[in-house]
C-alpha positions as CSV (number, residue, x, y, z in Angstrom):
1,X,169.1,-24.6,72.6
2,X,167.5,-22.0,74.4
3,X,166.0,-19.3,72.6
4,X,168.1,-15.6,72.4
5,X,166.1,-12.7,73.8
6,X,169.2,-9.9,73.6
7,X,171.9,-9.6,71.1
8,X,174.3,-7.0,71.2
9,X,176.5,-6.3,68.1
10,X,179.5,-4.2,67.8
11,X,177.8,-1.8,70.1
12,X,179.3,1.8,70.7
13,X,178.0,4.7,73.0
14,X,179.4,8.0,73.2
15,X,179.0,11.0,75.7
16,X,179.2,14.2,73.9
17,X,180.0,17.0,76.5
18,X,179.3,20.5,75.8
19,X,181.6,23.2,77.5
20,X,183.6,20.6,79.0
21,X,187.7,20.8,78.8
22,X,189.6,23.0,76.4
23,X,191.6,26.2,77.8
24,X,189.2,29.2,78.5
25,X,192.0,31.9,78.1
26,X,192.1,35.2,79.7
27,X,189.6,37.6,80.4
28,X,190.7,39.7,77.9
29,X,190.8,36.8,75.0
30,X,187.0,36.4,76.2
31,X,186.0,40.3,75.6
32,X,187.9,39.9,72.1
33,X,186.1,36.9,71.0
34,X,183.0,38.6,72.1
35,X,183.4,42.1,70.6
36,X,184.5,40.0,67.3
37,X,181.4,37.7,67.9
38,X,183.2,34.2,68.0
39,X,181.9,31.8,69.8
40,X,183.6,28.9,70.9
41,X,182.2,25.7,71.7
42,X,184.7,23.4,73.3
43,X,183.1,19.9,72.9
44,X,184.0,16.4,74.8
45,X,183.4,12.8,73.5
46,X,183.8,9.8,76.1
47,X,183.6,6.4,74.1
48,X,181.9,5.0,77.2
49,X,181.2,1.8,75.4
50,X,183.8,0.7,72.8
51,X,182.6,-2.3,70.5
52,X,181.0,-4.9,72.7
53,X,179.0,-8.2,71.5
54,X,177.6,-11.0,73.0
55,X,174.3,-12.9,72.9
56,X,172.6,-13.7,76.0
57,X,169.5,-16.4,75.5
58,X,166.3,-16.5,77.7
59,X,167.1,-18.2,81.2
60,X,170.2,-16.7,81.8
61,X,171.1,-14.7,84.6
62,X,174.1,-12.5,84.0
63,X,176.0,-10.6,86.4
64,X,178.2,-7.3,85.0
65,X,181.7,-6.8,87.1
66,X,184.0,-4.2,86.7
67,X,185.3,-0.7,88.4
68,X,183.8,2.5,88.7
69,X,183.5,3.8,85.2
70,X,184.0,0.7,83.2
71,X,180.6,0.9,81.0
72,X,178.5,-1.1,83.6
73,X,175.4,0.8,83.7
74,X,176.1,2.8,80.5
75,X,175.5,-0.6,78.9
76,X,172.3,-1.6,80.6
77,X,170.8,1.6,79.9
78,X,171.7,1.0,76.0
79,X,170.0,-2.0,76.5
80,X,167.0,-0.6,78.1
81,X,166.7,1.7,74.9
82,X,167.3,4.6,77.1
83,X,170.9,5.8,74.9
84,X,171.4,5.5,71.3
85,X,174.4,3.5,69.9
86,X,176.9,5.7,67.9
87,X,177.7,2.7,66.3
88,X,176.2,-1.1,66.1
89,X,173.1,-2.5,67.6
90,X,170.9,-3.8,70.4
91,X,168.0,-6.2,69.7
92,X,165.8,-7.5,72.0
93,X,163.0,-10.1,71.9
94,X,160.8,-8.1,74.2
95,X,160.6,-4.4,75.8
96,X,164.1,-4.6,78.6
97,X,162.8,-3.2,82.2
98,X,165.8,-0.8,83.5
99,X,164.4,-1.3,87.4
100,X,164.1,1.7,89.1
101,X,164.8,4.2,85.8
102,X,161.7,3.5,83.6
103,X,159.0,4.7,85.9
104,X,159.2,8.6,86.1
105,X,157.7,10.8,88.5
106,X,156.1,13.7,87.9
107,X,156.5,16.5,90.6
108,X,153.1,18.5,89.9
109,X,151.2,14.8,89.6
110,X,149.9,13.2,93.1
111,X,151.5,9.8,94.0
112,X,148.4,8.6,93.1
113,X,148.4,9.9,89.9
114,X,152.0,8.6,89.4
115,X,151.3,5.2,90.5
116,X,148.3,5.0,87.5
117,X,150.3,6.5,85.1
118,X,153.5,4.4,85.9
119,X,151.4,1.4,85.3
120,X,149.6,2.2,82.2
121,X,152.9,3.2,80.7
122,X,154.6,0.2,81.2
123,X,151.6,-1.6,79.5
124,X,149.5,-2.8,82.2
125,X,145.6,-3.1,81.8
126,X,143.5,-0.5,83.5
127,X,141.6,-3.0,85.6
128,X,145.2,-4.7,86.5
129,X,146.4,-1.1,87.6
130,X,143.5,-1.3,89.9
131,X,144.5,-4.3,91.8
132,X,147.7,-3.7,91.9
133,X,147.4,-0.3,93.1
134,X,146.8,-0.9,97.3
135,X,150.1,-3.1,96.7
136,X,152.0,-0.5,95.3
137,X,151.2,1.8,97.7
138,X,151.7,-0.9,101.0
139,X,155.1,-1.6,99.4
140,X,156.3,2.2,99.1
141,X,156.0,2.7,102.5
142,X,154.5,6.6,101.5
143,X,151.1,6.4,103.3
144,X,149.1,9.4,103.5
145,X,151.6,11.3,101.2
146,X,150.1,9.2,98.2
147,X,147.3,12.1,97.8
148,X,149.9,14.8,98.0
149,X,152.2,16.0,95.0
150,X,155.6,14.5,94.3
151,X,157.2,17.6,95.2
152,X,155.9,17.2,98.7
153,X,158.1,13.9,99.1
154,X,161.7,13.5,100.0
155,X,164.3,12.0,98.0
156,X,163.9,8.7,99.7
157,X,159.7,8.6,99.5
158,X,160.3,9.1,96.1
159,X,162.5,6.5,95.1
160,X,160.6,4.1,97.0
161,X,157.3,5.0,95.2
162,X,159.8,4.6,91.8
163,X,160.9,1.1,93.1
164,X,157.2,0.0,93.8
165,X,155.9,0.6,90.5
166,X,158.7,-0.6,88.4
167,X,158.1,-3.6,90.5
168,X,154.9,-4.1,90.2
169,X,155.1,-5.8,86.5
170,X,157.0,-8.8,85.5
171,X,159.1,-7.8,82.6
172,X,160.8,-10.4,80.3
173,X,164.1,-8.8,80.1
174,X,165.0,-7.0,83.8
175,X,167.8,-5.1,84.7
176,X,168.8,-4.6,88.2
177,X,171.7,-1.9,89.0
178,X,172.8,-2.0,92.8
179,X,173.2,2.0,92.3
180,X,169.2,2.2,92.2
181,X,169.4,0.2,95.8
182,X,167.5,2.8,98.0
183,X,165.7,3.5,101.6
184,X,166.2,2.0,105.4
185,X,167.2,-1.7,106.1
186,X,163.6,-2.5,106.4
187,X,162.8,-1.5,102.6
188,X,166.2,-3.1,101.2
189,X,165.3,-6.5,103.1
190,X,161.6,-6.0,101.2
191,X,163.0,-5.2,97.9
192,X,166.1,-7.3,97.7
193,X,163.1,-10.3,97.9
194,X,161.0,-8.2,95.5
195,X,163.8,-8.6,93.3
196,X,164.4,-12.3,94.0
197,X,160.9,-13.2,92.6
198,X,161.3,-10.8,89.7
199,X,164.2,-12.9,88.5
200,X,162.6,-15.7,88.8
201,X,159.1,-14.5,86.7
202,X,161.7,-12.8,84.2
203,X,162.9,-14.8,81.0
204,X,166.3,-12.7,81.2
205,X,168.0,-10.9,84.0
206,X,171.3,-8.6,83.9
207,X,172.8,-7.7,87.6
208,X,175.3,-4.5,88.5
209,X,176.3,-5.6,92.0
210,X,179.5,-4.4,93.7
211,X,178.9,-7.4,96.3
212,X,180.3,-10.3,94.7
213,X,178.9,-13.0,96.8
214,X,175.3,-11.5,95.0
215,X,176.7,-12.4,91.9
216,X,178.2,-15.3,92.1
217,X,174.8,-16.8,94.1
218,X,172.4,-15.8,91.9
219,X,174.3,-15.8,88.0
220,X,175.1,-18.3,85.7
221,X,177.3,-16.1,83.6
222,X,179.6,-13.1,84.0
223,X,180.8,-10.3,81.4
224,X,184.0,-8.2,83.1
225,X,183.8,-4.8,82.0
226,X,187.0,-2.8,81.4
227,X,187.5,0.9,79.6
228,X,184.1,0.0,77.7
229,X,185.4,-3.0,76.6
230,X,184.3,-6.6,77.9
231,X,187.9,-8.6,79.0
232,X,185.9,-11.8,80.0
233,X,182.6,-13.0,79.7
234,X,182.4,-16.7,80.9
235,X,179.6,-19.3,82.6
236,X,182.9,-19.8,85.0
237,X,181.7,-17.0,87.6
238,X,183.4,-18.3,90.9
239,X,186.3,-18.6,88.7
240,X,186.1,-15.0,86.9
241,X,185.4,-13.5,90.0
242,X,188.9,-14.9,91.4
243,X,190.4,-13.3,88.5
244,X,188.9,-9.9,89.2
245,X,189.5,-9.6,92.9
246,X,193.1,-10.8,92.0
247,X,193.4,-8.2,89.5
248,X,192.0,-5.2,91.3
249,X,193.0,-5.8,94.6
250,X,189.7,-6.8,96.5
251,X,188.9,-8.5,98.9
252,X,189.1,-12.6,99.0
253,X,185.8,-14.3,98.0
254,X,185.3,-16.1,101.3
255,X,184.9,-12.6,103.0
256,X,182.6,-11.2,100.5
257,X,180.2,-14.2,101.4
258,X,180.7,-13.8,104.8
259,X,179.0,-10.3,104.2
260,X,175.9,-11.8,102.9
């Protein structure tokens, strides 16, 4: 029996949004609340994730399916540690790597700066932040900018540099989301194999694809996310696939492949 490194139990997540909905009345209801010094605060709860469980052991790859909206990323950032639960728990047998999200920039810092503290905060040595540093840099694609503040990038440079350092580590528990998928054909070809190796070096990986063909080639299990709720979660991915392409109207599986 392998050995579990996440468990998820009965796990909730809610959005609370200030200011959001509610009917805003007239002007002149506004002036009266504010000459009688009312305030109204109309406040918005989305239950993004509604009472999920599952244990996932170390080895397994497991691809997350399911429409815009359905909880997908909401649940690895939960994972990561990066949004509390209202309600349940997530325990993991190591620190879980969000790819792309835990390394952040600092606009007023060099890239150079960056890069070290990136690094050092996701636990590497000082002398392995050394090494690994001309790497980094090669595999951002940012040349001379590296000496330059943040603020000096554009959007692109800097989620490159973001991709290169959360990259750099091996992490135990890795979570890939195809949203963080950035830069020209020549850095997705680089970090799509980046990737590749990562999953292999990681003990436990979790992929948000929208290309099926991804996931069914490189998972061994599948969890269908619906509403925040999981409606399959199955070693059968080929055949869970089928049901959701059925189900939502995509396109046939044999034409998804032929993408890849």
């Amino acid at each position: 029996m392998a050995d579990p490194t996440v468990v998820v139990d009965n796990l909730h997540v809610v959005y609370r949004v200030y200011g959001a909905g509610g009917n805003k009345g007239t002007a002149a209801t506004s002036l009266m609340r504010l000459v009688k010094r009312q305030r109204r605060v109309s406040i918005r709860e989305v239950h993004a994730i509604r009472g999920i469980s599952f244990v996932v052991n170390h080895g397994d790859v497991v691809g997350v399916i399911g429409r815009n909206g359905s909880g997908k990323s909401t649940l690895l950032r939960a994972i990561a540690g990066l949004l509390p639960a209202e309600q349940g728990a997530v325990y993991t047998s190591g620190q879980a790597a969000l790819l792309g999200v835990n390394a952040a920039l600092l606009d007023d810092l060099t890239g150079e700066r960056n890069v070290v503290l990136g690094c050092l905060a996701m636990g590497m040595p000082p002398a392995e932040v050394k090494t690994r540093y001309p790497q980094i840099v090669d595999f951002s694609g940012v040349g001379s900018f590296i000496d330059l503040p943040m603020r000096a990038y554009s959007t692109g440079m800097a989620q490159r540099l973001r991709f290169a350092i959360a990259s750099a580590k091996s992490h135990e528990i890795l979570m890939i989301d195809e949203a963080l998928a950035t830069g020209d054909a020549s850095f997705r070809t680089k970090s799509h194999n980046r990737i590749k190796e990562l999953r292999d070096e990681a003990g436990t990986v979790f992929l948000v694809a929208h290309n099926l063909g991804e996931i069914e080639q490189s998972c061994n299990r599948v969890i269908w996310m619906e509403a925040g709720q999981i409606l399959r979660d199955s070693d059968d991915v080929t055949g869970v696939i089928d049901e959701y392409l059925a189900a939502t109207g995509g396109e046939p599986r044999h034409r998804e492949q032929a993408r890849l």
